[in-house]
Phi, psi and omega in degrees: 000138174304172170288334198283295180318348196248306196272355152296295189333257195347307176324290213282340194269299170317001191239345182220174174084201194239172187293349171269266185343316118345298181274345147295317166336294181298342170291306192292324148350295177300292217298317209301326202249008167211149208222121230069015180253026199288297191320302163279340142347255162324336184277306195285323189262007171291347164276330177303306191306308213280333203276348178295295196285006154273304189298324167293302165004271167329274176340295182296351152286320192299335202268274206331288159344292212283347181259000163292320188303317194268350184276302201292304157000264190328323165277346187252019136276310175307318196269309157320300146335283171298349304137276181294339156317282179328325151300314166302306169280002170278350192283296218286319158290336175318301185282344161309294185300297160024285199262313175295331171315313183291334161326269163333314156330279194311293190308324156336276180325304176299315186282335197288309163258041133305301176292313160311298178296330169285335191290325159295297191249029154216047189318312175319350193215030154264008189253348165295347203261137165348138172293090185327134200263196184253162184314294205332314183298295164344310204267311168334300183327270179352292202277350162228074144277126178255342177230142169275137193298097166006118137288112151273073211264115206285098196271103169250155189290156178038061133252042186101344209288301174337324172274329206281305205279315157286003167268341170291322142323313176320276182299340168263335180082121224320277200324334145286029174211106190281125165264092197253030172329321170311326170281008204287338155244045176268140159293165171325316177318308197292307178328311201278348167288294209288316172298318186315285165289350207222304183260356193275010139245061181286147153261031163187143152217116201244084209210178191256049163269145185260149206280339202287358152269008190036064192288341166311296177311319121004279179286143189284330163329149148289130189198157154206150187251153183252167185201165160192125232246092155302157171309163209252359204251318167282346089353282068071293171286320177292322171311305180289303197281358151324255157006281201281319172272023148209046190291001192284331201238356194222134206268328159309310192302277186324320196297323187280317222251334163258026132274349184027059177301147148274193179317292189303317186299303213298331192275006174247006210250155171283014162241055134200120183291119181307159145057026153331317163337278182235051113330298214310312231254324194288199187232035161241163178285113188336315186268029189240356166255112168319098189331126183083010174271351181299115180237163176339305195294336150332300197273338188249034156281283210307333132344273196318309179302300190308298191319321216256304200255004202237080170344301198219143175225096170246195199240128158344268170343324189242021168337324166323285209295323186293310187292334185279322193261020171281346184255348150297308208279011196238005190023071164238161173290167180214133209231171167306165195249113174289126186245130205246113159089017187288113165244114178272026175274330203281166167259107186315131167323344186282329192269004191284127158311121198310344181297313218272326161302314152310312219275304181320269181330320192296328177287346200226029186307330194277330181298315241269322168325298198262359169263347182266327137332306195286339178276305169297304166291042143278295178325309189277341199285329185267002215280345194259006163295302180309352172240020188072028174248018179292000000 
């Protein structure tokens, strides 16, 4: 071999390979340039090699050990993990059950003295309430309830109900609160398909539906229903100007806004139903009574309905409070109350000249009514929440 070729060799074998290469190299070098050491080289570096490649062995077990080692770790952390998953979530149903129990208790409890109390300050409508049973059976009842019961929340407009509808979200999560604004003039036929295939496992149905379709009834759940009521002249206002900042989309909204109806023309006018209130609430179809056809007999369905058939009926006004006891008697936290659907374009009802607010109430007399019931049975129904005795 040339000198060019042996000293490439040599290059590649000093700059690369392992220490036994290296080290053959240099042997072969040696034998080349002294003549008789070929034997005892060669001798010498086949002990290197082999004493190399045992000490890598060796390593390479040892390393092995340590990652069997690191393996066996890893899984009995893994298994400890999964082992404490399981705890939690058993924690967590534990407290589930708990909390729907005590829940069921607590609503129990809230009707029980619902009742009591209609027998005292409303006697005329205590002859509406379910017959009484004895506590024991009730409590009995109460506790083996296993799921909380479908809210069926009757939304009449612009009270509020949007927020009443993100606090339910909340506590419940988006995906468990059906809005079935869509159904709103559907028959019953339809409404009972649509839980049937689409809602029935919901935990809240929520829509601009009137209670006289009974959507309670409607579900195989255990369920109840809510509700919550404005002053009906502010209402009213809150209403018109609704309308009027969404008239690109609302067949009302346009109807005002291009006749450029005032306050007064529109509560008098047909793109408005007089005593919406308790249309919403009575045991006729809102649109089956002509405007301005609403009577007496109307307003004491709708009495009769809060009393008999309605967990909670609250007030615009006191929404806090409406929320503090729906999350008492449901055992949810109560976070700040989210105000939803807010139009800060309206005009406080103070700048209306007051005739033309009489005019507004007057149209609406049956409402005026039945918000001043509903206000006065809130106050009594709730007055002993506020003082912790529910």
């Amino acid at each position: 071999m040339n000198s060019t070729g042996d000293n490439k060799a040599e290059g590649v074998t000093n700059s690369r390979g392992t220490r036994s290469e290296k080290l053959t190299g240099a042997a072969i070098k040696l034998v080349r340039n002294v003549p008789g050491l070929k034997q005892s080289v060669l001798s010498g570096v086949a002990f290197l090699t082999k004493h190399e490649t045992g000490y890598l062995h060796a390593k390479l077990k040892k390393e092995e050990e340590i990652n069997l080692d690191l393996s066996k770790k890893c899984d009995e952390l893994t298994s400890l993990v999964a082992s404490v998953g399981k705890h939690v979530e058993s924690e967590k149903a534990l407290n589930r059950y708990i909390k729907t129990e005590t829940a069921a208790v607590r609503r129990m409890m809230f009707v029980e003295k619902q009742h009591q109390k209609v027998e005292r300050n409303f006697p005329k409508y205590a002859k509406y309430l379910p017959k009484a049973e004895p506590l024991d059976a009730k409590l009995t009842a109460a506790l083996n309830e296993k799921i909380a019961p479908v809210i069926v929340f009757t939304h009449i407009q612009k009270t509020a109900g949007n927020s009443v509808i993100a606090f339910l979200q909340r506590c419940l999560s988006t995906p468990r609160v059906a809005r079935i604004h869509e159904l709103e003039m559907a028959s019953r036929e339809t409404i009972k398909g649509a839980i049937d295939s689409k809602f029935g496992l919901y935990d809240v149905m929520s829509g601009h539906i009137p209670f006289a379709r009974r959507i309670d009834l409607l579900l195989d759940r255990p369920n109840v229903n809510i509700s919550i009521m404005r002053e009906p002249v502010d209402r009213v206002v809150s209403l018109y100007f609704y309308l009027k900042a969404n008239e690109s989309w609302l067949e009302q909204g346009k109807y005002v806004t291009q006749n450029n109806l005032s306050l007064l023309e529109f509560a008098t006018s047909e793109a408005y139903f007089d005593n919406h209130m308790v249309r919403m609430l009575c045991d006729l179809e809102p649109t089956s009574v002509p405007i301005g056809q609403c009577s007496e007999e109307m307003l004491e369905q709708a009495k009769i309905n809060i009393v008999k058939n309605f967990l909670l009926v609250g007030l615009t006004e006191k929404i806090n409070e409406f929320l503090e006891v729906l999350a008492h008697i449901f055992c949810w936290s109560l976070e700040d109350v989210p105000r939803e659907n807010v139009n800060e374009l309206r005009s406080p009802i103070s700048k209306f000249p007051t005739d033309v607010l009489d005019a507004v109430a007057e149209r609406n007399k049956y409402d005026v009514a039945l918000y001043k019931f509903a206000k006065e049975y809130w106050e009594k129904m709730t007055d002993s929440f506020s003082e912790g005795r529910i």
